[in-house]
C-alpha positions as CSV (number, residue, x, y, z in Angstrom):
1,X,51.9,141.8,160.7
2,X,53.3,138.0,161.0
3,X,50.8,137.1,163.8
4,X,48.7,133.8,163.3
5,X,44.9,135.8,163.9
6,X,43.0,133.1,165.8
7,X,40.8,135.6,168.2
8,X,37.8,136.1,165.7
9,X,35.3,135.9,168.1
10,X,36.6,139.8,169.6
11,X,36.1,140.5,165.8
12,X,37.2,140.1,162.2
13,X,39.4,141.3,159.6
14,X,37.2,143.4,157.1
15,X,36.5,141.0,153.8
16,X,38.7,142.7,150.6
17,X,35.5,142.2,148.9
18,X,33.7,144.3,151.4
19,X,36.9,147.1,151.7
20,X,35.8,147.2,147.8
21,X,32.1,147.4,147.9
22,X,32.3,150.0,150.6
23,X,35.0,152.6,148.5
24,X,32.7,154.7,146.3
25,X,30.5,155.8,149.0
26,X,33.3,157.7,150.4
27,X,33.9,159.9,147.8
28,X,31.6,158.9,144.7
29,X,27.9,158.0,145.9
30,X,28.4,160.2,149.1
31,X,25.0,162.1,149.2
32,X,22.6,161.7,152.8
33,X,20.2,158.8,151.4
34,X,17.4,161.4,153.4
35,X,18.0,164.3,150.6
36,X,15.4,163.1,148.4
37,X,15.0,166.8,146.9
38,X,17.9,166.1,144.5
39,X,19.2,163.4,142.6
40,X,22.3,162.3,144.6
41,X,20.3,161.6,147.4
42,X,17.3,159.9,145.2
43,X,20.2,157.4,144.1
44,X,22.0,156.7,147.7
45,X,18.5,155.8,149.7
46,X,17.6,153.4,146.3
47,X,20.8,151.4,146.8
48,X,20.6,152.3,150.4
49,X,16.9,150.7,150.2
50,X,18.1,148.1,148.3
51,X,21.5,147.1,150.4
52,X,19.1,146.9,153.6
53,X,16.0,144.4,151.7
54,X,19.3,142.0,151.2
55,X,20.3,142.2,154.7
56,X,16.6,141.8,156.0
57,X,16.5,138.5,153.6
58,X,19.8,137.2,155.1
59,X,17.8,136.7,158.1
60,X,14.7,135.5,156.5
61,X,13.3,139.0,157.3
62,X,11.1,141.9,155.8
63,X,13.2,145.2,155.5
64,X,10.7,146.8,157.3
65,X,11.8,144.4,160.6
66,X,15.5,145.7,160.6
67,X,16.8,148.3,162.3
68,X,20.3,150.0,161.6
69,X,22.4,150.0,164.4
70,X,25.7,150.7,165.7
71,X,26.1,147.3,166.5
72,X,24.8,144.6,169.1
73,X,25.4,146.6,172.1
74,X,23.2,149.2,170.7
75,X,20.5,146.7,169.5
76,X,20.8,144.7,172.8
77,X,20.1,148.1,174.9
78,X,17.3,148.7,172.2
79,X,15.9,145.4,173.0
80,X,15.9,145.6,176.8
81,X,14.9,149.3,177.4
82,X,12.8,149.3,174.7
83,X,10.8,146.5,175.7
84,X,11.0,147.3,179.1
85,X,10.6,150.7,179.4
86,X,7.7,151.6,177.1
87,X,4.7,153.8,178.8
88,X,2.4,150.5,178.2
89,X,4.3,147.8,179.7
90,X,3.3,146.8,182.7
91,X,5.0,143.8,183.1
92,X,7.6,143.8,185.7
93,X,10.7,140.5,185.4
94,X,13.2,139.8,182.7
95,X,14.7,136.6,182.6
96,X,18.0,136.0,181.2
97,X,21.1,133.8,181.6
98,X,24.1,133.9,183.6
99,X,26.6,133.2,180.9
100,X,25.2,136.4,178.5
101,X,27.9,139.2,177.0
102,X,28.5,142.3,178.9
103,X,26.2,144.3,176.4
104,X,23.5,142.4,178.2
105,X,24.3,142.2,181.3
106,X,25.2,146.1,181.8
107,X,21.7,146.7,180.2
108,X,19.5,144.3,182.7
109,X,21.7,145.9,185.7
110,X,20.2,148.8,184.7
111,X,16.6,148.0,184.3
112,X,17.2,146.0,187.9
113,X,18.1,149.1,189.7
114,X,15.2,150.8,187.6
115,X,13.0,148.0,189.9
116,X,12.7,145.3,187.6
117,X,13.1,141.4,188.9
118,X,16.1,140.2,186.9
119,X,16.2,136.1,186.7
120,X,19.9,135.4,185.6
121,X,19.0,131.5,185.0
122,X,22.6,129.3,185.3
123,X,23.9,127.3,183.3
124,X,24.4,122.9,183.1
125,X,28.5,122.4,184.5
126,X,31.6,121.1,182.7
127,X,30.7,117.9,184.2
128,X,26.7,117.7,182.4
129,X,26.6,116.1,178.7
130,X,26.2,119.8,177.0
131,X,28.4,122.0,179.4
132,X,27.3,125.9,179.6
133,X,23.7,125.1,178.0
134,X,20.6,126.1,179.8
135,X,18.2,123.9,181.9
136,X,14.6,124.3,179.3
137,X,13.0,123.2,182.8
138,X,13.9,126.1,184.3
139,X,13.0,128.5,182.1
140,X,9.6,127.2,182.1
141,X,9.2,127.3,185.4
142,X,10.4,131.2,185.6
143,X,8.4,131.9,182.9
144,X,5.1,133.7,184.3
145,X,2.7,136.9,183.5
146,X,4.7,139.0,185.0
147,X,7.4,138.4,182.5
148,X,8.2,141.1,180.0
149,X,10.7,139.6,178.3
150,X,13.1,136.1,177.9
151,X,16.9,136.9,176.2
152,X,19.7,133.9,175.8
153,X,22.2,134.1,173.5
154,X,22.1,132.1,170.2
155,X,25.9,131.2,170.5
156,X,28.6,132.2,173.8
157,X,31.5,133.7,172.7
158,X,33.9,132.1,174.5
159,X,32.8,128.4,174.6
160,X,31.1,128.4,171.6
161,X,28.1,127.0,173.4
162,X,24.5,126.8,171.3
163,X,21.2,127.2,173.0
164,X,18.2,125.6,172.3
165,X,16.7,128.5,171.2
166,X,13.8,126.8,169.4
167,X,12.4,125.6,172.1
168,X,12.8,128.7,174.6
169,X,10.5,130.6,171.9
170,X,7.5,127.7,171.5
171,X,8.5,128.4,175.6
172,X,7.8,132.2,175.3
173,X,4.9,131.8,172.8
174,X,2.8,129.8,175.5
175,X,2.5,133.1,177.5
176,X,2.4,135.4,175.1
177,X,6.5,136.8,176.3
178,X,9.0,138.3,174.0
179,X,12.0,136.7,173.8
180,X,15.2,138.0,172.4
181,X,18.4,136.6,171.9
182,X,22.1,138.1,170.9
183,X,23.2,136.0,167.7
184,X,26.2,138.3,166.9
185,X,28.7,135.2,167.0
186,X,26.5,133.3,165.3
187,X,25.9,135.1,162.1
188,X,28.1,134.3,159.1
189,X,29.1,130.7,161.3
190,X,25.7,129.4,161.3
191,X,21.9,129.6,159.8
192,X,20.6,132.0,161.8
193,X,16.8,132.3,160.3
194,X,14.0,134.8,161.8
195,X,11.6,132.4,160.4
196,X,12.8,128.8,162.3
197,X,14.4,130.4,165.2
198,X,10.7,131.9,166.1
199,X,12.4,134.2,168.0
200,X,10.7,138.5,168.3
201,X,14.1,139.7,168.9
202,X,17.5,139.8,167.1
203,X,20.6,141.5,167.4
204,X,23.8,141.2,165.7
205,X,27.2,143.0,164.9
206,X,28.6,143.0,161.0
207,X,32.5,143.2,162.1
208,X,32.0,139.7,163.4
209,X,31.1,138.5,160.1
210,X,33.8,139.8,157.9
211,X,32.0,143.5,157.6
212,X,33.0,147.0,159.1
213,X,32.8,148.1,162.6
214,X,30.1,150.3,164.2
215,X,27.4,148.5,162.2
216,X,24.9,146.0,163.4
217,X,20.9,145.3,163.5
218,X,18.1,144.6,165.2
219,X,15.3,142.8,163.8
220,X,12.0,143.0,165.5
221,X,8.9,141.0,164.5
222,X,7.0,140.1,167.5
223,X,5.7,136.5,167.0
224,X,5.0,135.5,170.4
225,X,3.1,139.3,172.1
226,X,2.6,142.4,171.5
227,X,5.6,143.9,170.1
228,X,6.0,147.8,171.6
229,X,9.5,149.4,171.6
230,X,10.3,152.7,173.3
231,X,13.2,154.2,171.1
232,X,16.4,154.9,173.0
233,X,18.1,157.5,170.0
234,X,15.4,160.5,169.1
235,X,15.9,163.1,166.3
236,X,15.5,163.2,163.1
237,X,12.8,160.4,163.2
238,X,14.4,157.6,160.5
239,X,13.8,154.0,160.6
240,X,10.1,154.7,161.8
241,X,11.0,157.0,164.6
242,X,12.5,153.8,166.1
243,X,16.3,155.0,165.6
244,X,16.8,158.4,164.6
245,X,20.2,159.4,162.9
246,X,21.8,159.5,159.1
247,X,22.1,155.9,157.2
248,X,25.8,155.1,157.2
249,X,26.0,154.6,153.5
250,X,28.9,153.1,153.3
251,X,28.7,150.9,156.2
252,X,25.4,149.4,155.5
253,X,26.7,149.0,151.7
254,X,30.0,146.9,153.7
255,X,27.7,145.3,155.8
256,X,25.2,144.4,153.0
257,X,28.2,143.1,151.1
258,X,29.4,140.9,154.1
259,X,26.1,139.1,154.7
260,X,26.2,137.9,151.2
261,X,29.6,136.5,151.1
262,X,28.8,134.9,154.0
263,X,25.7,133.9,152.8
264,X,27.7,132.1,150.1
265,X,30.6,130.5,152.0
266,X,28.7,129.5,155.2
267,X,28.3,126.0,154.6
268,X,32.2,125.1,153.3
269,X,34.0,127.2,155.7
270,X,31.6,125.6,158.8
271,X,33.3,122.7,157.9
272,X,36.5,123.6,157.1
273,X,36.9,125.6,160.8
274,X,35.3,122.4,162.4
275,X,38.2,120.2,160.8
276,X,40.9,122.6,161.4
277,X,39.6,123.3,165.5
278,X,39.3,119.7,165.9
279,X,42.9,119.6,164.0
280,X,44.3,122.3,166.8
281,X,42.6,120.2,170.0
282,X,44.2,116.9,168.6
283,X,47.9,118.5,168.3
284,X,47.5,120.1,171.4
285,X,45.9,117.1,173.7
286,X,48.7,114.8,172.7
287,X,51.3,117.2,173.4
288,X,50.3,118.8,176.7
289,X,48.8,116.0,179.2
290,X,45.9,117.1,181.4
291,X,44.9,119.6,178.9
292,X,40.8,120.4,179.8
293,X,38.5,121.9,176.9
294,X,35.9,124.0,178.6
295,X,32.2,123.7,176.6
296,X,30.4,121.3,175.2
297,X,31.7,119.1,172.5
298,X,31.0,119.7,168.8
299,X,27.8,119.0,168.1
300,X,26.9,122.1,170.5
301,X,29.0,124.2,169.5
302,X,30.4,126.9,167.1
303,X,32.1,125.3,164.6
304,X,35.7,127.1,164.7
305,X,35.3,127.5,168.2
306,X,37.6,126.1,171.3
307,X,38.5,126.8,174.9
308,X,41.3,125.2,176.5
309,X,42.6,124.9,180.5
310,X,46.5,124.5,180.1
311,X,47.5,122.8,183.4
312,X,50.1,124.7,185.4
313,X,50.2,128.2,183.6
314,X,48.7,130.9,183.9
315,X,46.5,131.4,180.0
316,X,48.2,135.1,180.2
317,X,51.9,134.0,180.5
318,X,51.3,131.1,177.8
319,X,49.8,134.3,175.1
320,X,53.1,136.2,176.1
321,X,55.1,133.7,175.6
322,X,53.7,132.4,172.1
323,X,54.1,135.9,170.8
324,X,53.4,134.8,167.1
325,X,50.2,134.1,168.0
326,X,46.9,136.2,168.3
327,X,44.1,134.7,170.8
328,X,42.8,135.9,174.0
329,X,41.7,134.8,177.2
330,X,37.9,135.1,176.9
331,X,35.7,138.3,175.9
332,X,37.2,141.4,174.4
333,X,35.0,143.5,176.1
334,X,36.3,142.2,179.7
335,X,39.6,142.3,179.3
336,X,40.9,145.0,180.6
337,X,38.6,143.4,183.7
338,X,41.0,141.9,186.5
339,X,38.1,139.1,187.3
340,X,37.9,135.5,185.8
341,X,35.8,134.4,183.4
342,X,31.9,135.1,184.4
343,X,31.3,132.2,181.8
344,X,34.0,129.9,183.1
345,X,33.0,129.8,186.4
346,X,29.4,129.6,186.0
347,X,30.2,125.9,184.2
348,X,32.1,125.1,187.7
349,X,35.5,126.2,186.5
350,X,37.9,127.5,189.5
351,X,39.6,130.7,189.0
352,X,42.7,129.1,188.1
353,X,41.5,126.9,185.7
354,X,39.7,129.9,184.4
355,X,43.2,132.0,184.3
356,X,44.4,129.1,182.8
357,X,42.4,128.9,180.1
358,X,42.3,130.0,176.2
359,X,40.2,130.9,173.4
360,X,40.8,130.6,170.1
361,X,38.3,131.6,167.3
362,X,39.3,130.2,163.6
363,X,38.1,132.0,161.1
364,X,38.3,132.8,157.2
365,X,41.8,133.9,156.8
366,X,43.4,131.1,158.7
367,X,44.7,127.8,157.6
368,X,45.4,124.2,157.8
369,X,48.8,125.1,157.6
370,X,48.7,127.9,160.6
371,X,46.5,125.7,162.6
372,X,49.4,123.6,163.0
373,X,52.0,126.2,162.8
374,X,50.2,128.0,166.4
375,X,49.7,124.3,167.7
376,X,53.9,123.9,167.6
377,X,54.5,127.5,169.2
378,X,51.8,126.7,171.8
379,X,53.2,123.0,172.9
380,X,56.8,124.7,172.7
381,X,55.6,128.1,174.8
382,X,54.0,125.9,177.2
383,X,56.9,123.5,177.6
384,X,59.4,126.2,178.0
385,X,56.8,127.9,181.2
386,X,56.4,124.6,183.0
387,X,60.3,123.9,182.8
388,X,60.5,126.4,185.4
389,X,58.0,124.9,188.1
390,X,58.9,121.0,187.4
């Protein structure tokens, strides 16, 4: 495929290393890591055991605080119904934020109509000094004994946005609330540690950090209350009852495999997307006057992140008409939606600066070189549009 990938915030491509790592348990190691009666399956749950106390430790975890999942959407529904919908809990409001993924907000819709008091808190404007950020004030003063449980997102994945996540749990602690937040764009870009993050709650997706799909975690520790989960998946009884089904050997191997290569190149390739998105907004501003970036600036931010408003075109006619270039228009889950941006607008964008707008995601298969190689097909793309309504 000769397509420049820049849309690795929908996902990633799977890490050689990984592909590699992942092979034998197809048709070598393949035995259900829950048949201890014979060897086989003695052998898979040992590396099995072992693959997940190197994920746990990724996070700064125990293994016994990770959950297997199918991925974030899973461990976010986990999260909110389990929280919220154990026999003990009595506690009746979740607060949240506007700008969260659909595999949030589908889940609190839910547990709305169930009769719980949502609080989707918004977000500070285009026009505040860390656009798409939350207001700390505010979520102190929604915080109350009624709440169940706090969730924000570590990172958006569209603007790239970081929240002070720190603070929201020293927040949560004060009233004994759980608090939960969605780091799947985070993982592999950032240090995202259980331990300083203080957070009881974490979910997160492997095929955003290099690994296969249909894989993800929860981790669940409970520093700030009483940590109860309802499970959502019964069965068989695995992971502590908590998530029944078969261990996807190979995917937790892939997954395993992942974290640690990511573990290892965090810190250069942070840098190196930072250079190369900064790189990409540089070509782009000079070329293409009136160009807007939506989010903050990149201190708080991801750092291979960017959002652009293209005056005068539409962002869908610009990605059609740059055909050597993959990116998308905001979240892959919503895309098939007809509606603008829900993130966009809730920094003050208009609907046609949000259908104006794209977002790129650099990521570890990219390069200086192709960096400037989209830039050129961009500028030339979005000369050739505007040419016809000069």
């Amino acid at each position: 495929m000769n397509v420049i990938y820049l849309d690795n915030h929908a996902t990633t491509r799977v890490d050689p290393r990984v592909v590699e790592a992942m092979i034998p348990w197809f048709d070598t190691w393949y035995a259900n890591p829950g048949s201890t009666t014979h060897e086989p399956g003695r052998l898979a749950k040992e590396a099995i055991d072992q693959a997940l106390a190197r994920i746990a430790g990724f996070f700064h975890a125990e293994p016994d605080e990770l959950i297997v999942t199918s991925g974030a959407t899973e461990s976010n529904n986990l999260a909110v119904f389990g929280v919220c919908l154990h026999p003990r809990q009595k506690r009746r409001k979740v607060i949240s934020v506007a700008t969260e993924h659909q595999a949030m907000l589908g889940p609190l819709q839910k547990i709305q109509k169930a009769g719980f008091d949502v609080k989707l808190l918004p977000v500070q404007s285009q026009n505040h000094c860390v656009p798409g950020q939350i207001d700390l004030q505010q979520v102190a003063e929604e915080i109350d004994s009624d709440t169940a449980l706090v969730s924000v997102m570590l990172a958006n994945n569209e603007i790239g946005v970081l929240q002070p996540i720190r603070e929201i749990a020293k927040l949560c602690a004060q009233h004994e609330v759980l608090f939960h937040t969605d780091a799947t764009q985070a993982v592999g870009r950032i240090p995202v540690d259980l331990d300083s993050l203080g957070v009881d709650l974490l979910s997160y997706s492997a095929h955003k950090v290099y690994g296969p799909k249909g894989i993800g975690g929860l981790l669940i520790r409970g520093q700030n209350g009483p940590m109860r989960l309802a499970p959502q998946i019964v069965g068989g009884g695995q992971q502590s009852n908590l998530r029944s089904g078969t261990l996807a050997s190979s995917s937790i191997i892939g997954m395993s495999k992942a974290l640690e290569i990511a573990r290892e190149s965090q810190m250069q390739e942070s840098v190196l997307h930072g250079l190369w998105r900064n790189r990409l907004w540089d070509l782009l501003s000079a070329a293409i006057p009136g160009l807007q970036r939506n989010g903050p600036d990149e201190q708080h931010r991801l750092p291979g992140n960017l959002n652009v408003c293209f005056p005068k075109v539409e962002g869908q006619s610009l990605m059609l008409e740059a055909k050597g270039i993959a990116v998308s228009s905001g979240s892959a889950c919503t895309s098939a939606n007809p509606e603008t941006s829900h993130v966009l607008r809730a920094i003050g964008r208009t609907d046609d600066e949000a259908r104006a707008s794209i977002r790129f995601g650099i990521g570890r298969f990219n390069s200086e070189h192709e960096i400037e190689i989209a830039a050129g097909q961009l500028i030339d793309a979005y000369h050739k549009l505007t040419s016809f309504v000069a």
